[in-house]
MOPAC internal coordinates of N, CA, C and O (Angstrom, degrees):
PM7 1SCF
backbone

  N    0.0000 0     0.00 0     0.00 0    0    0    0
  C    1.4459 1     0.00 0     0.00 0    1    0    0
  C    1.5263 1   111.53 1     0.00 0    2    1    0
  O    1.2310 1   124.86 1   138.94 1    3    2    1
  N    1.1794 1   108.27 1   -41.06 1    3    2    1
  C    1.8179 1   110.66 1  -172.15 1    5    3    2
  C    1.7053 1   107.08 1   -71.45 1    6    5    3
  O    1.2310 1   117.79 1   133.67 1    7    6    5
  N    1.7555 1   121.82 1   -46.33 1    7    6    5
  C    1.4330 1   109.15 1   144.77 1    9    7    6
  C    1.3960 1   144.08 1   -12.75 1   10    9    7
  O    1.2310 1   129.55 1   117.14 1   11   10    9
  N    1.3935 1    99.20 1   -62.86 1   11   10    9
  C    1.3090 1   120.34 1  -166.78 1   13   11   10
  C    2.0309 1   106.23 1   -67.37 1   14   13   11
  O    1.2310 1   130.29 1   134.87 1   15   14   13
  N    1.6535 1    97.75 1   -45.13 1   15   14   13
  C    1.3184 1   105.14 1   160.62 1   17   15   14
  C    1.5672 1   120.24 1   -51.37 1   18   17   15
  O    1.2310 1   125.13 1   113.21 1   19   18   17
  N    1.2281 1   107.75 1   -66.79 1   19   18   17
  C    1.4138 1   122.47 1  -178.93 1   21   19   18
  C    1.4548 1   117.67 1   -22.95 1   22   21   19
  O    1.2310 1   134.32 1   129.73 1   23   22   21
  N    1.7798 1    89.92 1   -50.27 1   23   22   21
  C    1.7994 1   103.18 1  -174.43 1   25   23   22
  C    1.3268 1   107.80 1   -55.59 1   26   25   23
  O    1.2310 1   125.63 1   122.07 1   27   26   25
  N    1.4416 1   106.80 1   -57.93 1   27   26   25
  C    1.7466 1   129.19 1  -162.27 1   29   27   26
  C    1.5116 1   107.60 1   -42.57 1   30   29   27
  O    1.2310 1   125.83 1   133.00 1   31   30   29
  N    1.2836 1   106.40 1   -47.00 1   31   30   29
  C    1.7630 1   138.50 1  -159.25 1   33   31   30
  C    1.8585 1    87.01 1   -62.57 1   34   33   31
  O    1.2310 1   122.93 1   111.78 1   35   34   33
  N    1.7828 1   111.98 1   -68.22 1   35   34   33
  C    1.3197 1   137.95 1  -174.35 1   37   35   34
  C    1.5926 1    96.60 1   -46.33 1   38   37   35
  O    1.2310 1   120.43 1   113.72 1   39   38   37
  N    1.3444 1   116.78 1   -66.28 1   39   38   37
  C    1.6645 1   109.32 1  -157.80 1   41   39   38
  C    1.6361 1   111.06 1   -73.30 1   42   41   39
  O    1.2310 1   128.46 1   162.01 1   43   42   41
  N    1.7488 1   101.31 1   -17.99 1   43   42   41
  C    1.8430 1   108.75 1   174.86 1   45   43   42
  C    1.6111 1    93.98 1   -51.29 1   46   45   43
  O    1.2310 1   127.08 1   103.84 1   47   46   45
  N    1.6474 1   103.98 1   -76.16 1   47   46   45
  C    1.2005 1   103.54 1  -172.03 1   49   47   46
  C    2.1237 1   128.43 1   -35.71 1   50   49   47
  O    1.2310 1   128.89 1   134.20 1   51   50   49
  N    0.9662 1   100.48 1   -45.80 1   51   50   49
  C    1.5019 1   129.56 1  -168.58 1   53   51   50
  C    1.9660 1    87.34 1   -60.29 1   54   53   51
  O    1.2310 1   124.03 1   117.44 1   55   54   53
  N    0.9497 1   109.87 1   -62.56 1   55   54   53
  C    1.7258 1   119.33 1   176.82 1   57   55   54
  C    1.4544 1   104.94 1   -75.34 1   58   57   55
  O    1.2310 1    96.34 1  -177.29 1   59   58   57
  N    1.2432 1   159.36 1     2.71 1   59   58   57
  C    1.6830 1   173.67 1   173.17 1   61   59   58
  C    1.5532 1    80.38 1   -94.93 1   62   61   59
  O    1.2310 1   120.43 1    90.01 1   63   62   61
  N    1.4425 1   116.79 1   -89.99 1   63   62   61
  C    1.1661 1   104.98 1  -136.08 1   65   63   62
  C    1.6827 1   115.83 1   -80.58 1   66   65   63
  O    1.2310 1   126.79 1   166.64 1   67   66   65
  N    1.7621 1   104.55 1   -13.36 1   67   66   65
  C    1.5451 1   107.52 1   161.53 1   69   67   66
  C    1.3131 1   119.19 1   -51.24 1   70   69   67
  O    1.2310 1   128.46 1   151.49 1   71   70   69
  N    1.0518 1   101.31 1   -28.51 1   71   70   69
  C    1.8564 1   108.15 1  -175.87 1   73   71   70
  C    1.4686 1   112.89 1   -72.59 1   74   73   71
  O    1.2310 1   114.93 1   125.76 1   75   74   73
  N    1.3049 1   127.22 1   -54.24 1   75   74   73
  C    1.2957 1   137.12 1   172.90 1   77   75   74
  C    1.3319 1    96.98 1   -68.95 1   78   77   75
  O    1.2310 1    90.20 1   120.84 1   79   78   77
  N    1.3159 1   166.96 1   -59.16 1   79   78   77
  C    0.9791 1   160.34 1  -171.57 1   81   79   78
  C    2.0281 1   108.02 1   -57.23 1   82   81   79
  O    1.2310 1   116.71 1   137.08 1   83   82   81
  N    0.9360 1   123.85 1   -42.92 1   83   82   81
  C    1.1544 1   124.21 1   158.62 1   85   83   82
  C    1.5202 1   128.95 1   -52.55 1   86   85   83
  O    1.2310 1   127.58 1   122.91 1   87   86   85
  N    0.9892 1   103.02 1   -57.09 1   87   86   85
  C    1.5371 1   128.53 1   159.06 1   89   87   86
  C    1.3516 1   116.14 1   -39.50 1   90   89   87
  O    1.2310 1   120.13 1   129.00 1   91   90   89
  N    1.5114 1   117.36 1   -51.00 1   91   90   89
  C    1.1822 1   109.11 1   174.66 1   93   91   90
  C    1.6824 1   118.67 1   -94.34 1   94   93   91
  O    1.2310 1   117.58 1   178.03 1   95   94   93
  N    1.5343 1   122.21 1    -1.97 1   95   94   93
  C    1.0028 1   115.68 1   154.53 1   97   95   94
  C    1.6616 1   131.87 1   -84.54 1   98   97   95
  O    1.2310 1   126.50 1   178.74 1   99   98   97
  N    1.2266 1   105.11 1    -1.26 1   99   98   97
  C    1.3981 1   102.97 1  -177.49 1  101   99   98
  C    1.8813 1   103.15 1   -85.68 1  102  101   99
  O    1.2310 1   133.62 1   128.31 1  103  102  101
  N    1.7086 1    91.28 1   -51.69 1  103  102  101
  C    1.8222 1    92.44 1   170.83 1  105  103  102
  C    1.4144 1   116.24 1   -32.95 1  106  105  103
  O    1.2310 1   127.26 1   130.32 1  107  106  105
  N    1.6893 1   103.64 1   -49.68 1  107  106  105
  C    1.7289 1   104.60 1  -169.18 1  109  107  106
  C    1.2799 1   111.79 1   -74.15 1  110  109  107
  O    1.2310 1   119.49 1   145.36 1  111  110  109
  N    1.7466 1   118.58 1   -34.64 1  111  110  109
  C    1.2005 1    97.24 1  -179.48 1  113  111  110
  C    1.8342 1   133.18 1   -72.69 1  114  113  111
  O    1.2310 1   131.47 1   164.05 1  115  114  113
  N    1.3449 1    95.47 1   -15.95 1  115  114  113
  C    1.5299 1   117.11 1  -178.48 1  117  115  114
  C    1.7832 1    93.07 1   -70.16 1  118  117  115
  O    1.2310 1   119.86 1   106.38 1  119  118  117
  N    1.2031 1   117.88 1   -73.62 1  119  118  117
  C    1.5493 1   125.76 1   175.02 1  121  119  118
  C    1.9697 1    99.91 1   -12.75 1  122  121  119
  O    1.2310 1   129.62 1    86.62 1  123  122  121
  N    1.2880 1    99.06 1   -93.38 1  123  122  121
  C    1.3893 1   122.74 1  -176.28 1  125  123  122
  C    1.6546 1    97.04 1   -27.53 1  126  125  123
  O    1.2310 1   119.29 1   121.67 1  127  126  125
  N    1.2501 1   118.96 1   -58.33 1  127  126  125
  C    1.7454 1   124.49 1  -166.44 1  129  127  126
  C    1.6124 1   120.63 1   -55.19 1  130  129  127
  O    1.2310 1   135.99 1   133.79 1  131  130  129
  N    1.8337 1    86.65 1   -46.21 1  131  130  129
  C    1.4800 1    95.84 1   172.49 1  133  131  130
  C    1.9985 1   120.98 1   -60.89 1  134  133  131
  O    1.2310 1   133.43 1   138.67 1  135  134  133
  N    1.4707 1    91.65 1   -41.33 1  135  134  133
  C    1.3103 1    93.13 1  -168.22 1  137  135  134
  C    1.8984 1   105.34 1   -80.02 1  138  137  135
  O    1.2310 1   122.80 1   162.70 1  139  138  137
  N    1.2354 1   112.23 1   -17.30 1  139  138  137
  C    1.6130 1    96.16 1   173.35 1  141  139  138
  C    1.4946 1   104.80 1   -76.45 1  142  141  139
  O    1.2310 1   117.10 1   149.79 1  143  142  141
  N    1.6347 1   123.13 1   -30.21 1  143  142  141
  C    1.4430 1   124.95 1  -163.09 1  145  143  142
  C    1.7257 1    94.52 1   -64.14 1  146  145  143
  O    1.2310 1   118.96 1   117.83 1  147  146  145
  N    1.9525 1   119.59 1   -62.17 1  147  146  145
  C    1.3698 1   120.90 1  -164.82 1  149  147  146
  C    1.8835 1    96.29 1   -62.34 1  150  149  147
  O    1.2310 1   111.73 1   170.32 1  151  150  149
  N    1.2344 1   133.18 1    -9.68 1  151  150  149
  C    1.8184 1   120.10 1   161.39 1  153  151  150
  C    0.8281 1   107.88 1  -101.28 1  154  153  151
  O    1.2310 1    94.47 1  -179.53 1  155  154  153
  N    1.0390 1   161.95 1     0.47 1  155  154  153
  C    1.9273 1   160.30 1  -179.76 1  157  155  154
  C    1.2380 1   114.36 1   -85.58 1  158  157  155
  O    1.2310 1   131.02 1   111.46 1  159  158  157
  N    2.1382 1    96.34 1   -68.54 1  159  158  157
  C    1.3400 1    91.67 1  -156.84 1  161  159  158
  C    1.8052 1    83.38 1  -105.60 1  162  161  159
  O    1.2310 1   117.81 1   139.84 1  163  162  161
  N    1.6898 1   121.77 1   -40.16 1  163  162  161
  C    1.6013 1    92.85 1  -161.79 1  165  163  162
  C    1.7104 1   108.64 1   -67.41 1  166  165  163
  O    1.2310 1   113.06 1   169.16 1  167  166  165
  N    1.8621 1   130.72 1   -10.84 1  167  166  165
  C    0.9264 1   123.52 1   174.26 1  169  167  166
  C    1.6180 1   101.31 1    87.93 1  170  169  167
  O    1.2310 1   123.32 1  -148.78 1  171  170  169
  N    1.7293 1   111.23 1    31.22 1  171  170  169
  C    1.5037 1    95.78 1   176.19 1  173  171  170
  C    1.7165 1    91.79 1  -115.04 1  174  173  171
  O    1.2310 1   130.11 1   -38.75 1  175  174  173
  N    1.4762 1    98.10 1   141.25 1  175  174  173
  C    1.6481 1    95.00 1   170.17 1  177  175  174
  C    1.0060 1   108.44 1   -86.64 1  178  177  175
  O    1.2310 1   119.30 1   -16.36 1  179  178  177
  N    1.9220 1   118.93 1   163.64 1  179  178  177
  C    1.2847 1   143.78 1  -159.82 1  181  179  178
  C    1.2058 1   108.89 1   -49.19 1  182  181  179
  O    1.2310 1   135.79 1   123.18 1  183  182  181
  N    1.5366 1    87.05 1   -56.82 1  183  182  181
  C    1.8030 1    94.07 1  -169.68 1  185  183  182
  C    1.4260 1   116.34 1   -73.28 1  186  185  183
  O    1.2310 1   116.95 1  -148.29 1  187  186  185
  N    1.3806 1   123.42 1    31.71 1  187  186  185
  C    1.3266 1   132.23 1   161.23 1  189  187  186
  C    1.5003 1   116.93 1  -110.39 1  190  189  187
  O    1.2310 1   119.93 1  -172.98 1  191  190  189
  N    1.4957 1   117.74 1     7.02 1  191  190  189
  C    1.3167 1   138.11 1  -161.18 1  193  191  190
  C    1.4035 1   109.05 1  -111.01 1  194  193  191
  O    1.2310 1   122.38 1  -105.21 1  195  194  193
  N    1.6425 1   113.05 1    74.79 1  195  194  193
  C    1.7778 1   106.14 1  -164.01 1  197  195  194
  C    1.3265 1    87.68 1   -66.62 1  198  197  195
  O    1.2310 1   101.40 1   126.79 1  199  198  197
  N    1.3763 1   151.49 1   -53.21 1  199  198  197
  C    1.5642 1   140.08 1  -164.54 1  201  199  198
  C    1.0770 1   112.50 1  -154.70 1  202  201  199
  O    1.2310 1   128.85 1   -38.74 1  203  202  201
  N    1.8279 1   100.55 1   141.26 1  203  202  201
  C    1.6608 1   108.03 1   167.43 1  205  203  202
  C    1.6915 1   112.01 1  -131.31 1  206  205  203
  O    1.2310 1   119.67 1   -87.33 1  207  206  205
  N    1.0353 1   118.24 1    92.67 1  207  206  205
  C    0.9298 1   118.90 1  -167.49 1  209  207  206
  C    1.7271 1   113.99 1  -114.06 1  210  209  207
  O    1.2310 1   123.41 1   -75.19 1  211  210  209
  N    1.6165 1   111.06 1   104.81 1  211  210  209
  C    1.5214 1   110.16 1   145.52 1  213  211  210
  C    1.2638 1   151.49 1   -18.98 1  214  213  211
  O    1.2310 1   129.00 1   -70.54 1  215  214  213
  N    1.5520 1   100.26 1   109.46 1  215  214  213
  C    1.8292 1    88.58 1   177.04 1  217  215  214
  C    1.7989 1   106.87 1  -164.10 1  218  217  215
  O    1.2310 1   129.08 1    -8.43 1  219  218  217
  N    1.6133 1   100.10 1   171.57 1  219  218  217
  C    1.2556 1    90.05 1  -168.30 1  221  219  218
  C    1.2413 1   128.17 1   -91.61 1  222  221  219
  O    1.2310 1   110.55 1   -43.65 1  223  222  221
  N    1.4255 1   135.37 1   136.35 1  223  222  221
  C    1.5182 1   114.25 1  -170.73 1  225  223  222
  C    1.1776 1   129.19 1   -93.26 1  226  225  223
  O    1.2310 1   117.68 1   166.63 1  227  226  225
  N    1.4569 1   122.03 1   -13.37 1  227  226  225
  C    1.6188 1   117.63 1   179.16 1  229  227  226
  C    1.7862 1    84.80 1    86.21 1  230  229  227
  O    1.2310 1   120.97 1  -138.75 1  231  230  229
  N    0.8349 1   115.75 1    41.25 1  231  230  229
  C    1.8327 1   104.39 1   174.39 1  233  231  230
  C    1.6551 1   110.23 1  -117.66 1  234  233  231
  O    1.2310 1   111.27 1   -13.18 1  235  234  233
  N    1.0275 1   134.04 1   166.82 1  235  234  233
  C    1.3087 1   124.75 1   163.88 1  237  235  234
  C    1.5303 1   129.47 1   -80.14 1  238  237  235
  O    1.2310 1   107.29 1   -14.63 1  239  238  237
  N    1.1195 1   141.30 1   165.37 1  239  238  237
  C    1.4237 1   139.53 1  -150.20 1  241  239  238
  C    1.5596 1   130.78 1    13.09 1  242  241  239
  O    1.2310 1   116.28 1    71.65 1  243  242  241
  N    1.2195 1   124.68 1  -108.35 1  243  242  241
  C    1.5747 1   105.97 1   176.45 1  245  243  242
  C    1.9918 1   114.61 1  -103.63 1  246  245  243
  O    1.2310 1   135.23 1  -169.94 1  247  246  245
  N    1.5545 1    88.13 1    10.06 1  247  246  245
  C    1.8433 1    94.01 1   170.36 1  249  247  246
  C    1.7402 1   104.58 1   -65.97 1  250  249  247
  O    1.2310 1   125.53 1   158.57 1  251  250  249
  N    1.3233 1   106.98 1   -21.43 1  251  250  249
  C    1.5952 1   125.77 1   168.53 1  253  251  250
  C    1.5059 1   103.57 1   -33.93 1  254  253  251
  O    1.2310 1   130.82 1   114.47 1  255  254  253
  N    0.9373 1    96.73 1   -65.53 1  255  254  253
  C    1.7174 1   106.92 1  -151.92 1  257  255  254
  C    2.2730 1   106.49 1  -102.77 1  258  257  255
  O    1.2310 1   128.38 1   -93.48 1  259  258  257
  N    1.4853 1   101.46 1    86.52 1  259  258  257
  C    1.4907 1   126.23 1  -151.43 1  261  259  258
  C    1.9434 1    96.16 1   -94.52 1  262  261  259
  O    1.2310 1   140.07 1   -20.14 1  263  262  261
  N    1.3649 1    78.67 1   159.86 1  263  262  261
  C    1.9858 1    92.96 1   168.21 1  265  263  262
  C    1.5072 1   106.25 1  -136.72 1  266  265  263
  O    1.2310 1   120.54 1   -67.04 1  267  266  265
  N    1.0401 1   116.58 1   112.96 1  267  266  265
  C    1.7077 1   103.88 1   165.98 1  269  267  266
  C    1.5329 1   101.36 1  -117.06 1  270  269  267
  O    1.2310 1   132.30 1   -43.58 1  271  270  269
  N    1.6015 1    93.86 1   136.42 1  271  270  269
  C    1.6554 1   133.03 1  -177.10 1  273  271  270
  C    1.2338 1    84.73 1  -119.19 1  274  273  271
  O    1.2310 1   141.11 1   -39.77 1  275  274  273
  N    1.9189 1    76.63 1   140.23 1  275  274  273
  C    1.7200 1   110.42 1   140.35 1  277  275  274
  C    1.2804 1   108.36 1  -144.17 1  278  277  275
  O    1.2310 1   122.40 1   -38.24 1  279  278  277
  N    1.4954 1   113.02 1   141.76 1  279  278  277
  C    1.1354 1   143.51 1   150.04 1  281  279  278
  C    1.2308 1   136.91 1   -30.60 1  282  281  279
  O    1.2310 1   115.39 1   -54.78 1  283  282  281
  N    1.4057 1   126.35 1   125.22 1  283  282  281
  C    1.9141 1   104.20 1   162.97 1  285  283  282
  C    1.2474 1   104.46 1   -61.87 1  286  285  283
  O    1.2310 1   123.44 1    -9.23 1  287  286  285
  N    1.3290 1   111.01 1   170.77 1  287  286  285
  C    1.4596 1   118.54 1   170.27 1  289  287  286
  C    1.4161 1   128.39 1    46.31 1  290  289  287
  O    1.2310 1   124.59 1  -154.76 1  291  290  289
  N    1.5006 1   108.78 1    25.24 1  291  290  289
  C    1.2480 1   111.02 1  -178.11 1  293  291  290
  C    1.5699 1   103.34 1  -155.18 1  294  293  291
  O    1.2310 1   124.92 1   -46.79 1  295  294  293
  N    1.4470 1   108.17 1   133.21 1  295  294  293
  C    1.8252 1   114.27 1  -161.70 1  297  295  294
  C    1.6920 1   114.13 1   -85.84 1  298  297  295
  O    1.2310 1   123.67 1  -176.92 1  299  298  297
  N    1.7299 1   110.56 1     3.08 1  299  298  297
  C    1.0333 1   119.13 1  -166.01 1  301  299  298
  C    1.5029 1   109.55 1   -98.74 1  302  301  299
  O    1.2310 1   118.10 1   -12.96 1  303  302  301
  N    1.7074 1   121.23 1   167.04 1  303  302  301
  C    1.3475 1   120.10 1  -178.18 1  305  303  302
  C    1.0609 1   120.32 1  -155.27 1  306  305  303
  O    1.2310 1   130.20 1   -84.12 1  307  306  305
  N    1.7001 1    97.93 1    95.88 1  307  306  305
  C    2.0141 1   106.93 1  -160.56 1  309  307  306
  C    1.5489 1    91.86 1   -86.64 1  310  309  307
  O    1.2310 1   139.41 1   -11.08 1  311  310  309
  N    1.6604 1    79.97 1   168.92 1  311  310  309
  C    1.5929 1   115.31 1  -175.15 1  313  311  310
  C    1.8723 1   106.22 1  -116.41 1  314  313  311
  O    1.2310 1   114.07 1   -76.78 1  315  314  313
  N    0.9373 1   128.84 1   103.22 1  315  314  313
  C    1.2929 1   119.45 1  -173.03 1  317  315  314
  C    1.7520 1    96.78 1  -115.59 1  318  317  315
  O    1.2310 1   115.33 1   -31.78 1  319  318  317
  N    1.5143 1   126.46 1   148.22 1  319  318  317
  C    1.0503 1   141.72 1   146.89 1  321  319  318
  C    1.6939 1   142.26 1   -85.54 1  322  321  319
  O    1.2310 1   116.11 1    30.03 1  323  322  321
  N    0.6793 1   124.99 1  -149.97 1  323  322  321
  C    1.9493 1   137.52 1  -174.16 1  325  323  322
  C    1.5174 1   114.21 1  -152.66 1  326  325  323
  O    1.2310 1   116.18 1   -89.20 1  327  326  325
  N    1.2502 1   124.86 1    90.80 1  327  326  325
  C    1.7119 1   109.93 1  -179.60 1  329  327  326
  C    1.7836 1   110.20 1  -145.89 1  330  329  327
  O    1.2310 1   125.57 1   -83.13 1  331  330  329
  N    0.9069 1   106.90 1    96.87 1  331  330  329
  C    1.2814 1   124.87 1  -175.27 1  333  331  330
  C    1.4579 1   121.55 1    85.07 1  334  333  331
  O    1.2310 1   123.48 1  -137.03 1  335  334  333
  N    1.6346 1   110.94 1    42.97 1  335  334  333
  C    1.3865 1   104.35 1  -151.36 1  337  335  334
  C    0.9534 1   137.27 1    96.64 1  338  337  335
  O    1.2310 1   113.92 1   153.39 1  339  338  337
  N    1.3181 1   129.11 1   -26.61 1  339  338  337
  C    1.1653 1   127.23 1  -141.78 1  341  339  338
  C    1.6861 1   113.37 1  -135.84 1  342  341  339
  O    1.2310 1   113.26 1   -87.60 1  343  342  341
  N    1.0108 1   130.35 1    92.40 1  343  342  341
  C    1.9371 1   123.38 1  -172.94 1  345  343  342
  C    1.2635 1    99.55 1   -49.53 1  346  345  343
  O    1.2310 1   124.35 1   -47.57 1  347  346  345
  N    1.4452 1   109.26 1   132.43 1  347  346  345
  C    1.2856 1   116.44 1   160.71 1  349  347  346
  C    1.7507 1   112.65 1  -111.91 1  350  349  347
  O    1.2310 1   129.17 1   -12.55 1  351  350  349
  N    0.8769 1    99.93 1   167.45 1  351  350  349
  C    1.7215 1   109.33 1   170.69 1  353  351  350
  C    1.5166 1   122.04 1  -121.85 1  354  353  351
  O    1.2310 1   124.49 1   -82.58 1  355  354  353
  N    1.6613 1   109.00 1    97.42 1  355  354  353
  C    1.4596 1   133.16 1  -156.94 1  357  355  354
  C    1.3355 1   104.96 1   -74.37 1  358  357  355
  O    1.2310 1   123.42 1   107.33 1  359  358  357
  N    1.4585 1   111.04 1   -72.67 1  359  358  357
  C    1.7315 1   106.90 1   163.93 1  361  359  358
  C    1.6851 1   110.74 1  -143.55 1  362  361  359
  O    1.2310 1   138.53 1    17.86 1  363  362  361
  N    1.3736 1    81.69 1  -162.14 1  363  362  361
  C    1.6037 1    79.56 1  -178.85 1  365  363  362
  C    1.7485 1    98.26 1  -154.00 1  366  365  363
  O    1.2310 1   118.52 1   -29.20 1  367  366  365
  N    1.5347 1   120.42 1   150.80 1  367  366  365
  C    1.2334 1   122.16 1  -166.61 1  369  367  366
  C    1.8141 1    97.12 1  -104.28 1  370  369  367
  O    1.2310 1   121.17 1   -31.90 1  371  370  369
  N    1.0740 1   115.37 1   148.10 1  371  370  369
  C    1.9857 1   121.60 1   169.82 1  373  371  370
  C    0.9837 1    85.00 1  -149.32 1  374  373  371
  O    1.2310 1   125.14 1   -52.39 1  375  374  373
  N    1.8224 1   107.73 1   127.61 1  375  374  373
  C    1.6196 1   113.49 1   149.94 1  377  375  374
  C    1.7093 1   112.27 1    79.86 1  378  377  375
  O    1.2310 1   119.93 1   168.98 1  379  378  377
  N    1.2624 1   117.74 1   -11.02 1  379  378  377
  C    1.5824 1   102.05 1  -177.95 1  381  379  378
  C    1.7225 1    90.59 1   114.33 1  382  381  379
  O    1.2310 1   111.23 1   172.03 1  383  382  381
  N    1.0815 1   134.11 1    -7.97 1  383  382  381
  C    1.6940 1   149.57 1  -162.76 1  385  383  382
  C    1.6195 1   122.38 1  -109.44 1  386  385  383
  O    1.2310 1   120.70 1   -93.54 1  387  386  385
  N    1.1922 1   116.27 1    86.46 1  387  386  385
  C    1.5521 1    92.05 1  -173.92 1  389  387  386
  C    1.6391 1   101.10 1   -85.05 1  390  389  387
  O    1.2310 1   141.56 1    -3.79 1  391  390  389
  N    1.2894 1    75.75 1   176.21 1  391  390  389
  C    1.8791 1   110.88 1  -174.16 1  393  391  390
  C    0.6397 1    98.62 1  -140.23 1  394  393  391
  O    1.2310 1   116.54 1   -70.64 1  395  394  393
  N    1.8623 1   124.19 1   109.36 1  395  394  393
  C    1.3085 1   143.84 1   154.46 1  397  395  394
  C    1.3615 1   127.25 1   -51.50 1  398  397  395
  O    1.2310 1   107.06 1   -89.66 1  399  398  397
  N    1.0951 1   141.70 1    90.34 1  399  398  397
  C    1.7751 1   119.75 1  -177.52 1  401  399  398
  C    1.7374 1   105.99 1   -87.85 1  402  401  399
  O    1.2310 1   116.52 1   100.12 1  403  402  401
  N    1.1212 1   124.23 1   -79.88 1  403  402  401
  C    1.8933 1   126.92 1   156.69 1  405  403  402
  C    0.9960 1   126.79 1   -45.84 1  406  405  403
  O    1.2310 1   107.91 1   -82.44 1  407  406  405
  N    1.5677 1   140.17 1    97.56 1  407  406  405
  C    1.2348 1   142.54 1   137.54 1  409  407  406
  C    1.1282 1   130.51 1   -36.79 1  410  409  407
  O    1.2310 1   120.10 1   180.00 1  411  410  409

């Protein structure tokens, strides 16, 4: 009987912490994606990148798993995603106002 517990206890954990471990690789990998895409392709360097910070959105499929940047020199605060590869740019906030671009 105490086995049988033992296991249960072991595979909770084993399924707990797969979950959070996923979780936190999808944030990072989206993080990481966005920020090589805004130096690659938009041609902004890092150090123009006051923050990129991961998080989750309550959205459906991988609009789920979000980055919001801001810029130096710029008053705005996009939301970019990960979906097939590819960063997209979901919205962006001005003024207290978002602006949707991806539905």
């Amino acid at each position: 009987m105490n086995k049988k517990i033992l296991i249960m206890i072991i595979l909770i954990i084993i399924v707990v912490g797969s979950s959070f471990a996923f979780i936190y690789y999808k944030k990072s990998s989206t993080k990481n994606s966005v920020v090589e895409y805004l130096t690659t392709e938009k041609n902004i360097p890092k150090k123009n990148i006051i923050q990129s910070k991961p998080f989750i959105a309550n959205l459906k499929g991988n609009k789920n798993y979000m980055v919001s940047v801001k810029l130096k020199n710029d008053n705005k605060t996009y939301y970019y995603y990960k979906d097939n590869g590819k960063v997209i740019l979901e919205s962006y906030v001005k003024n207290g106002k978002e602006h949707v671009i991806n539905k």
